[in-house]
LORO-652775 format. One line per 8 residues: number of its first residue (from 1); their letters; for each residue x negated, y negated, z of C-alpha. Coordinates in nm, 4 decimals, padded with zeros to 6 digits. Layout:
% LORO-652775
NUM = A = X:Y:Z | ...
END
This chain:
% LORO-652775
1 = XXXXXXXX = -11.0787:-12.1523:10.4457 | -11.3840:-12.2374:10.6328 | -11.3111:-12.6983:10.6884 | -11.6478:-12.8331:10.7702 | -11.5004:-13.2039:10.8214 | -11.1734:-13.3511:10.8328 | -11.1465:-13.7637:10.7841 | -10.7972:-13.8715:10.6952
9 = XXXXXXXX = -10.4873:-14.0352:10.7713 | -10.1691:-13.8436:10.7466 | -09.9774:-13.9884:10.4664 | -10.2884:-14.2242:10.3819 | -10.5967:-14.1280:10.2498 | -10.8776:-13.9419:10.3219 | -11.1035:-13.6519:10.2785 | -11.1694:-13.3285:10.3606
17 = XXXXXXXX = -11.5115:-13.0881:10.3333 | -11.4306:-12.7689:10.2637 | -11.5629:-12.4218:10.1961 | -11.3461:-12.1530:10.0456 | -11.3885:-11.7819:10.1321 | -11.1685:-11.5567:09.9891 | -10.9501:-11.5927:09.6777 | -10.6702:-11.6771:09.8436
25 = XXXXXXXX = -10.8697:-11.9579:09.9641 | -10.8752:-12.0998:09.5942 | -10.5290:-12.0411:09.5582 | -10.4381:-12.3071:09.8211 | -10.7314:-12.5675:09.6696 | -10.5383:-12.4464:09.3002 | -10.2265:-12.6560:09.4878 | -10.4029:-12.9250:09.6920
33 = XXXXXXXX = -10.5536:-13.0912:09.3871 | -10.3596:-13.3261:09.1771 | -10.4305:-13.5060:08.8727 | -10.6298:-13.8285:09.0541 | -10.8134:-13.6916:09.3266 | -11.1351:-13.7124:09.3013 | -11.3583:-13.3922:09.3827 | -11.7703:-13.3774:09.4981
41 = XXXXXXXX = -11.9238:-13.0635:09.4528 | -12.2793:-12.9404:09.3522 | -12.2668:-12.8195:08.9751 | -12.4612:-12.6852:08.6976 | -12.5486:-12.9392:08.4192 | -12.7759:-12.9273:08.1089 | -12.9877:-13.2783:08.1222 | -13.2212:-13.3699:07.7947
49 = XXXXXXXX = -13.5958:-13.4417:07.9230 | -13.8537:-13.6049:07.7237 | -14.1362:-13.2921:07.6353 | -14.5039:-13.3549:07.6251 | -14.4693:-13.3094:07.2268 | -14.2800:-13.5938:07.2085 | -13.9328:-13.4247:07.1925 | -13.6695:-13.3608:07.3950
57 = XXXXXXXX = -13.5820:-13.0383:07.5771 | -13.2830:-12.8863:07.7370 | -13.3080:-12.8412:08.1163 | -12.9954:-12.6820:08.3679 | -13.0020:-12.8651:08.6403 | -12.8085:-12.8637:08.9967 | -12.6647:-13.2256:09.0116 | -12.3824:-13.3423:09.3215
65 = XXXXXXXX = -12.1132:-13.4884:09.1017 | -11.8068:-13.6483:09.2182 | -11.5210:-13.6349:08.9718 | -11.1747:-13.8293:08.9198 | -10.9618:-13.5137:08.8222 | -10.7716:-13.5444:08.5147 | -10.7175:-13.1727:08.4606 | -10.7008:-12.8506:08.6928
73 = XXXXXXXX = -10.7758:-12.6832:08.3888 | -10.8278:-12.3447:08.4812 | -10.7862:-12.0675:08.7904 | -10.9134:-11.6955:08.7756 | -10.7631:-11.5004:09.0050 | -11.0011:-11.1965:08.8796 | -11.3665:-11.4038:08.8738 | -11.2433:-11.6455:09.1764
81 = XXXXXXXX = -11.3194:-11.9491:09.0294 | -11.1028:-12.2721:08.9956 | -11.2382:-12.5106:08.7112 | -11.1234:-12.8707:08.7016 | -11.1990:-13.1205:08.4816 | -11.1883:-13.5354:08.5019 | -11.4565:-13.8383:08.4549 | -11.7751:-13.8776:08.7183
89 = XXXXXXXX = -11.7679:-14.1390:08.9019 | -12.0983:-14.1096:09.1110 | -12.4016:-14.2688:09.0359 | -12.6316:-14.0494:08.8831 | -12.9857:-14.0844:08.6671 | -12.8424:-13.8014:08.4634 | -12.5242:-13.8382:08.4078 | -12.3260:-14.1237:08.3269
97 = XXXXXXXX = -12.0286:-14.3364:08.5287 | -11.7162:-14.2311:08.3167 | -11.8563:-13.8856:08.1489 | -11.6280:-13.6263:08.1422 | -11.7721:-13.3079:08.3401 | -11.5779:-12.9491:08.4303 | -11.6952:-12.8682:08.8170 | -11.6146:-12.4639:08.8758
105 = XXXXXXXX = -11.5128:-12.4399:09.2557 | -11.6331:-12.1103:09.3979 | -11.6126:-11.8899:09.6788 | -11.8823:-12.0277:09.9297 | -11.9702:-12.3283:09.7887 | -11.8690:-12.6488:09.9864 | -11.6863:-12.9525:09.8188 | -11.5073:-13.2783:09.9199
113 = XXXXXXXX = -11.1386:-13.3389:09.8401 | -11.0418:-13.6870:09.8334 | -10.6726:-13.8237:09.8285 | -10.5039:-14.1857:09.8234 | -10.2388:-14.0116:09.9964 | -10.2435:-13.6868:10.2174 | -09.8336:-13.6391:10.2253 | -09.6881:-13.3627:10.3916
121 = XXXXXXXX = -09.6972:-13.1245:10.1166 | -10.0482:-13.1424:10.1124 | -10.1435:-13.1265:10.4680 | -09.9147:-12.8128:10.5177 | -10.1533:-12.6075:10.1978 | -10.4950:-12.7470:10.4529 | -10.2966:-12.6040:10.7454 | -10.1812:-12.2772:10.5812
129 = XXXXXXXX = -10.5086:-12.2453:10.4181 | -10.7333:-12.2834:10.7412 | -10.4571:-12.0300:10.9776 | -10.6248:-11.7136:10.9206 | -10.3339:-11.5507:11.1242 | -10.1122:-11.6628:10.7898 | -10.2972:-11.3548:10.6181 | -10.0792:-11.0967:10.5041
137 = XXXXXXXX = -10.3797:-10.8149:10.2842 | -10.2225:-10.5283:10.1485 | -10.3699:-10.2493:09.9158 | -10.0841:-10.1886:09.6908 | -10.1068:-09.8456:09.4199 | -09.8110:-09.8365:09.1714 | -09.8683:-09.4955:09.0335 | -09.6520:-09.3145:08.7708
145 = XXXXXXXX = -09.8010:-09.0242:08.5690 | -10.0918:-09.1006:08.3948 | -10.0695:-09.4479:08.4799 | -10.1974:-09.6931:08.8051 | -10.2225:-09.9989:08.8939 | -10.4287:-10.1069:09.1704 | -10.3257:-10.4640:09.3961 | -10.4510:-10.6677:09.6362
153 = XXXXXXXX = -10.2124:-10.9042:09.8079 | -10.2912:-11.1577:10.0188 | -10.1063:-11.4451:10.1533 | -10.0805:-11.6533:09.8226 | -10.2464:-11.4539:09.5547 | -10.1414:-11.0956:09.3825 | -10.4647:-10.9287:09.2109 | -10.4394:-10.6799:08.9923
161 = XXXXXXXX = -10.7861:-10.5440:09.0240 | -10.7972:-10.1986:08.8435 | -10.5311:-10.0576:08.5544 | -10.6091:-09.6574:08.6091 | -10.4577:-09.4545:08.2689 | -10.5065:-09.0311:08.1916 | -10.3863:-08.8717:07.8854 | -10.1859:-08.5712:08.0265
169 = XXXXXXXX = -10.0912:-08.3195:07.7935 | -09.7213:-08.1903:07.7633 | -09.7492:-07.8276:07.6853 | -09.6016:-07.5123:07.7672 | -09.8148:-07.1742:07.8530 | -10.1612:-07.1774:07.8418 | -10.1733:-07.5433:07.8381 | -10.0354:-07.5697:08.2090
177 = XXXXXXXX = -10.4394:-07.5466:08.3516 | -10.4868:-07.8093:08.1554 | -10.2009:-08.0380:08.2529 | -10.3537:-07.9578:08.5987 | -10.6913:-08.0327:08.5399 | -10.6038:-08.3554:08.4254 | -10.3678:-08.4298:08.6966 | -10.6342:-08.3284:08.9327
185 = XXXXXXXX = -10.8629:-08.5601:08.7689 | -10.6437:-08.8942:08.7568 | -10.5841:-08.8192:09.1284 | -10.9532:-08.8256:09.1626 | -11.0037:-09.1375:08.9641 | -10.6998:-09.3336:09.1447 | -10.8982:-09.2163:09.4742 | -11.1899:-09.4825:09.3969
193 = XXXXXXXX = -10.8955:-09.7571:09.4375 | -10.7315:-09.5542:09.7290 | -10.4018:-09.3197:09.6814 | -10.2450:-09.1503:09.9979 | -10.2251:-08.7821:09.9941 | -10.5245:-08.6858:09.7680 | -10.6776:-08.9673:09.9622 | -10.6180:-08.8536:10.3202
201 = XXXXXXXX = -10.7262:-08.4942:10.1935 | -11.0141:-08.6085:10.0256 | -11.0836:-08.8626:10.3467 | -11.1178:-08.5737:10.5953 | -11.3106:-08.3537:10.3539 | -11.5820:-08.6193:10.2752 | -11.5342:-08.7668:10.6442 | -11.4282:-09.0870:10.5440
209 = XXXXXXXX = -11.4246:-09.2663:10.8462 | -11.2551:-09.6227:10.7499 | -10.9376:-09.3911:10.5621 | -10.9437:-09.2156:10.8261 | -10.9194:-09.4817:11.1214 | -10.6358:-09.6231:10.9337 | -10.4230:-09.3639:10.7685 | -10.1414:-09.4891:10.9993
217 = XXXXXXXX = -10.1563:-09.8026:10.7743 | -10.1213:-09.6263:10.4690 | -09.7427:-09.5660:10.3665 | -09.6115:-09.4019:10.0886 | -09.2838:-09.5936:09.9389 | -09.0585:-09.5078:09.6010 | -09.0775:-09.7233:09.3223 | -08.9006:-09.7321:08.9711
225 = XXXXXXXX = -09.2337:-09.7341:08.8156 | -09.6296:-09.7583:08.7914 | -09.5908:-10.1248:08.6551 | -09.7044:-10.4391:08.8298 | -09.2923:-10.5368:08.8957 | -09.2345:-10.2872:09.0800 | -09.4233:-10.4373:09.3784 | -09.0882:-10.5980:09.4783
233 = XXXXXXXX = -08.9680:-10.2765:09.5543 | -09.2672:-10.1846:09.7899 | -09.2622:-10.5192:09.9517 | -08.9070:-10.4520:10.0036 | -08.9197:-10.1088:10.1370 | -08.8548:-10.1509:10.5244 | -09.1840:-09.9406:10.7001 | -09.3911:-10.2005:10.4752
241 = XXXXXXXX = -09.1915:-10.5299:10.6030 | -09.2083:-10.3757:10.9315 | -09.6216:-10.3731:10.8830 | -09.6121:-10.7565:10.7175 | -09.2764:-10.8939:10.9026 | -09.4466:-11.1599:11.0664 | -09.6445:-11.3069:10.7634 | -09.5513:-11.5653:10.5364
249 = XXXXXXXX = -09.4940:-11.3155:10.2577 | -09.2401:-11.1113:10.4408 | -09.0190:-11.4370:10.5108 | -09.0528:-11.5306:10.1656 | -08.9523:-11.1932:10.0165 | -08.6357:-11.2550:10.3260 | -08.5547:-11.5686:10.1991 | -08.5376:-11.4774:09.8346
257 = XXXXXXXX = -08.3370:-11.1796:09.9266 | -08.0831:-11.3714:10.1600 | -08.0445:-11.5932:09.8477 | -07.9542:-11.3912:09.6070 | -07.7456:-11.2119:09.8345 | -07.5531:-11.5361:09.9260 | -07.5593:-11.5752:09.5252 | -07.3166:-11.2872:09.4643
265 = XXXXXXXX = -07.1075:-11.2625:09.7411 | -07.0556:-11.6428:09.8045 | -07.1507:-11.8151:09.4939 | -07.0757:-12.1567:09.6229 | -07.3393:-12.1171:09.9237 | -07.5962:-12.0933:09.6758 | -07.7563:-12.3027:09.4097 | -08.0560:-12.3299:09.2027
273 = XXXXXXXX = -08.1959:-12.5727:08.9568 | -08.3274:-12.9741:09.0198 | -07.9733:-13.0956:08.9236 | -07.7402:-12.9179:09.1753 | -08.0455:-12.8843:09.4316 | -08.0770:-13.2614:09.4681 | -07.7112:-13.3059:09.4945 | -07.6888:-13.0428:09.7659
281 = XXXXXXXX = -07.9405:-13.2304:10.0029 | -07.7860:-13.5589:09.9019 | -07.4682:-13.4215:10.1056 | -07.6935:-13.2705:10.3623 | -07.5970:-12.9128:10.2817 | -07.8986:-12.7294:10.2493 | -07.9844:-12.5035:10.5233 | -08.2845:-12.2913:10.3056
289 = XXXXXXXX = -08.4622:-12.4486:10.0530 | -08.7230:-12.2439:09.7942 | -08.9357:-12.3388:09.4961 | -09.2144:-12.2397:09.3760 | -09.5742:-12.4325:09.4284 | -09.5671:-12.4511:09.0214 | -09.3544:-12.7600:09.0853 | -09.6039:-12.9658:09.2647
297 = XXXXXXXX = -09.8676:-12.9248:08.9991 | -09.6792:-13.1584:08.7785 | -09.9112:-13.4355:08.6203 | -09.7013:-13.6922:08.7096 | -09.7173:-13.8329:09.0218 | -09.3404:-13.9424:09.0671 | -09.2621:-13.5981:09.0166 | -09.4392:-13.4712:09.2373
305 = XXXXXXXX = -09.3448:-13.7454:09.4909 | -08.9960:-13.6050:09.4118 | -09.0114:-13.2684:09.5375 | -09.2454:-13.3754:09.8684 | -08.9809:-13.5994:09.9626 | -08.7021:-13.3171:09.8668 | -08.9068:-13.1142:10.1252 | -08.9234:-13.3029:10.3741
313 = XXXXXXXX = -08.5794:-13.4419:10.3589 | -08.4959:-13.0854:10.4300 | -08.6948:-13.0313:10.6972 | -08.5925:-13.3643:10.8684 | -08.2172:-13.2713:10.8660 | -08.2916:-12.9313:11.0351 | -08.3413:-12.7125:10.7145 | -08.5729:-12.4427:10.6324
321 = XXXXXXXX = -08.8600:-12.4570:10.3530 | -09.0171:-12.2065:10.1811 | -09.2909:-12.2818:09.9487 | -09.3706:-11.9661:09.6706 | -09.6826:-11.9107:09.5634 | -09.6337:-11.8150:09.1711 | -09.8684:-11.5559:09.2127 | -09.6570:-11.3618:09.3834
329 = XXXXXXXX = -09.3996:-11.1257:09.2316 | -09.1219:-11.2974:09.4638 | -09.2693:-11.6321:09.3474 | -09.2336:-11.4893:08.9762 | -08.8545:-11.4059:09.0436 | -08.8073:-11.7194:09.1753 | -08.9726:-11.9038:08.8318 | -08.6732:-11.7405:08.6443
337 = XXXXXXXX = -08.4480:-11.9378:08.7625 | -08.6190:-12.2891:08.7497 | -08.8335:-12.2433:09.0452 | -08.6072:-12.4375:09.2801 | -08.2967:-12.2554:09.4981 | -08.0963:-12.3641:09.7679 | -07.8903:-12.1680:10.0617 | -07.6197:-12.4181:10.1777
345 = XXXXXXXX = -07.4673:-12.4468:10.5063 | -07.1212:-12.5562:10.3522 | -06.9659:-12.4097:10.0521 | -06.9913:-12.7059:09.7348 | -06.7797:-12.5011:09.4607 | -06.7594:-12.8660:09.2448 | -07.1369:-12.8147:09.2143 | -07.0800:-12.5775:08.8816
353 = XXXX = -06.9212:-12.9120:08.7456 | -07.2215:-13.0908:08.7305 | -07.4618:-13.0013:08.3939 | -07.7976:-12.8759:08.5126
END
């Protein structure tokens, strides 16, 4: 994230300029904007002028609109683009104080975030979002036969950005060539999206030089299956942690393990769920804390004034926070059980008394 100006007061308002580059980028504006902020970008709008006939035509125009957001109504991952929608509130000649407008925040295109209050949930996503050393890009291919998928990972966002399928045929006899002619030719076709040993065969052949360059980076790991959940099990697999362990990812995927870990081999370290999480910090016993960024997208505001100050109660008592993007497949495992988990420092066994 590219931030072109910076005017606010830490837990007071402000506003920030801002200019995302990579999808990842989006991600972290995807959290930083809450039902009323307001948002000033350049957009697309269709204004009615008067024709020389007398009528009235239909012009798209670029207009700077500043918006009170209502609704972050939609994020694509695939098409980076981040749509919110909420009432202007600049003057403009063509378009009204109070009209409802959708701005689409893009990749390269500058806007202004304001917010009433930057608290410290929010100024951690700005920080996180302009520390380019928080990057954690892998290439992932979850092959099984016939079937790929190809992901990117970055530091907050998991894109699947091919699905790779072959009809092999199951025969006996003569119709071995053509099992292997189709093999041969899925190989070929997963080698657009990178695969490792047709790849690195194909690499020196063709003289490949960027495969080439890098084919220390490219691992091979075992997985279950060809299917996007299985890229647990390579971000799991230790020669990939030991290529990612100082990332964000790695000491999320840590975390979560250590949890669930500490979850069935000394239950009463461990709780999950807003009920028993609350009471856990209430008695100071939380030494880990994770949830998922899904809970800080609430439309209520004293919600999500909950969970900042739940963070950085934490944090001022000497605990640990991690924050899980949802878009990861170790923020998806963490969504299954409420989003919200807890590693204490004391056991609290009267904590399965109280209903979640």
């Amino acid at each position: 994230m590219k931030i072109v100006r910076r005017d606010l007061v830490p837990h007071g308002p402000g506003s920030v300029k801002m200019v995302p580059v990579d999808a990842d980028d989006l991600w972290f504006v995807y959290n930083l904007i809450s039902p009323g902020d307001s948002v000033m970008a350049v957009t697309v709008r269709k204004v009615l002028r008067q024709a020389a006939t007398g009528g009235r035509d239909a012009e798209r125009m670029k207009l700077k609109l500043e918006i009170k957001v209502e609704e972050v109504a939609d994020y694509d991952s695939i098409g980076s683009v981040l749509r919110i929608r909420g009432k202007n509130i600049l003057e403009n000649e063509h378009v009204k104080i109070g009209a409802f407008h959708t701005l689409e925040l893009e990749l390269h295109r500058p806007f202004v975030l304001r917010k009433d209050v930057w608290d410290s949930l929010a100024l951690d996503v700005l920080h996180q979002a302009s520390d380019p050393s928080a990057s954690a890009d892998l290439a992932v291919v979850l092959m099984q036969e016939g079937l790929a998928h190809v992901l990117l990972v970055g530091k907050s966002v998991t894109i699947t950005r091919s699905r790779i399928e072959t009809s092999i045929p199951r025969k006996h006899g003569p119709a071995i060539a053509g099992y292997e002619s189709a093999l041969n030719k899925f190989f070929e076709n997963v080698l657009q999206d990178q695969f490792h040993r047709h790849l690195l065969l194909e690499a020196e052949r063709r003289q490949l030089r960027p495969i080439i360059e890098n084919k220390s980076r490219i691992v091979l790991v075992h997985t279950t299956s060809g299917y996007k959940h299985s890229l647990r099990e390579v971000l799991d697999a230790p020669n990939v942690m030991n290529m990612i362990k100082d990332t964000k990812a790695a000491q999320e995927i840590r975390a979560l393990k250590d949890f669930f870990d500490m979850l069935s081999n000394d239950p009463s370290r461990a709780c999950y769920g807003p009920k028993h999480v609350e009471v856990a910090q209430e008695r100071l016993a939380i030494q880990t804390l994770l949830l998922t960024d899904e809970l800080f997208r609430n439309s209520d505001v004293a919600t999500r004034k909950k969970y900042a100050n739940l963070v950085d109660s934490v944090k001022d008592s000497g605990g640990t926070v991690h924050i899980f993007s949802s878009l990861h497949v170790s923020g998806e495992q963490l969504a299954t059980i409420t989003g919200i988990a807890a590693i204490l420092r004391f056991p609290l066994p009267d904590l399965e008394d109280i209903e979640m």
